[in-house]
N, C-alpha and C positions, 0 to 999 in steps of 0.2 A: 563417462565420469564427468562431473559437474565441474568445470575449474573453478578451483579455491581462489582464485588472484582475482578472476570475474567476479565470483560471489562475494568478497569483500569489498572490494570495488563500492559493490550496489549498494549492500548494506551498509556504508558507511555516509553515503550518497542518501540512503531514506533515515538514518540518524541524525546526518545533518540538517535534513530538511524539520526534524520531527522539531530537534532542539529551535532552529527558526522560527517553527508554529510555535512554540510554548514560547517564546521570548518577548512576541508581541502578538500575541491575543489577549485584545483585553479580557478584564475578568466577567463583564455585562455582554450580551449579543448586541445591544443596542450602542456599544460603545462601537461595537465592529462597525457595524454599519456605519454608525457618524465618519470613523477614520479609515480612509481612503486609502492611506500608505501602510496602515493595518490589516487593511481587507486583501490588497496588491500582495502582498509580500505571504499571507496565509494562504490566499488560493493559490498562490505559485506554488508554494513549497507543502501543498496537498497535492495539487497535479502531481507535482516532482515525486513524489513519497509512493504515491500510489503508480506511476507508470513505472517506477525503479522494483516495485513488488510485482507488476506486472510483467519484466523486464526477467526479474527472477524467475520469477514460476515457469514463463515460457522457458528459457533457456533449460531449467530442471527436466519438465519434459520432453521436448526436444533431444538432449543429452542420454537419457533413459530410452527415447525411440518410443515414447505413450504418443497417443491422439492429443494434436494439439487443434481443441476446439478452437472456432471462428469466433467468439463470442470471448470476451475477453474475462467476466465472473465465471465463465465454464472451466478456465486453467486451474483455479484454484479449489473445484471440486472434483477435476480429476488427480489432484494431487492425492486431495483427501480418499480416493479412491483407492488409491496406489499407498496408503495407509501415513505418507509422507507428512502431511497436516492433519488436525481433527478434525470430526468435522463444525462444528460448530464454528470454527475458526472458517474454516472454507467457508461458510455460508455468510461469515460477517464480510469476509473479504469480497466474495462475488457480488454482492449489495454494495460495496466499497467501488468495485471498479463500475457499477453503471453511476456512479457518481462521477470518479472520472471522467465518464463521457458526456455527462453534464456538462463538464467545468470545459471541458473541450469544445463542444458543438454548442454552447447555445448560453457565452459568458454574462451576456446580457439578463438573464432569465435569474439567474444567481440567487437562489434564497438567504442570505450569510446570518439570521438565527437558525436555520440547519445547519451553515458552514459553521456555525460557533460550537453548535452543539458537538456536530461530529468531532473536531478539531479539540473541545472540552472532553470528549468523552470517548474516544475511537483511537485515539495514535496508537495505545497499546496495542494493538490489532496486528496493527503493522511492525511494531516491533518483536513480539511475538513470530510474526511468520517469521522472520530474518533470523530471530535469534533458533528457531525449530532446524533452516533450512541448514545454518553453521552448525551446528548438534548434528544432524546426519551426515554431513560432508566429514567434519573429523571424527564420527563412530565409524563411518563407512559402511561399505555394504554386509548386511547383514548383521547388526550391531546391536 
């Protein structure tokens, strides 16, 4: 069984972070890019957002005793597998975490009109999962 104290935990951890990105992204890409302390403060709290969804899913399956793929966008389609997300949803997110590993391995490389776009156009994603994963945790099994 998934602990609910964990799973609140997270998702409160990637709400915080979502509200962070919407506070100071500006409203232009090119604004990002000019500010420095706008760009710092967005990719952090995209890392934070998406390794905390990452964080999730693992733990989800893990807890159920599924395959927990090596690949970190693989979690989020074998959720969808196990009928837990949509898929659609799973597939934004697995394109979501090899961004993560962007933003990890190779900071310098950084597109930020992508990071604007996603961060303009993607946080629902992730709120969305979080809000799907708290919906099965209190239906419960079989719901």
């Amino acid at each position: 069984m998934v602990d609910s104290a964990l799973l609140a935990q997270r998702v409160a951890a990637v709400r915080d972070a979502v509200v962070r990105i919407r506070t100071m992204l500006p409203a232009e890409a090119a604004d990002l890019e000019a500010d420095r302390t706008a760009r710092e403060v967005v990719v952090l709290n995209l890392f934070v957002a998406l390794q905390e969804c990452l964080s999730l899913a693992s733990h989800w399956l893990a807890d159920e005793g599924w395959e927990i793929p090596s690949a970190y966008g693989q979690m989020f389609l074998v959720l969808a597998e196990h009928g837990v997300i949509d898929a659609p949803l799973a597939s934004r997110l697995a394109a979501a975490a090899g961004f993560r590993n962007l933003i990890a391995h190779r900071y310098g490389a950084l597109d930020y009109r992508r990071i604007h776009a996603i961060a303009s156009e993607d946080l629902d994603d992730l709120l969305a999962f979080c809000a799907t994963l708290a919906r099965a945790v209190h239906e419960g099994p079989g719901a």
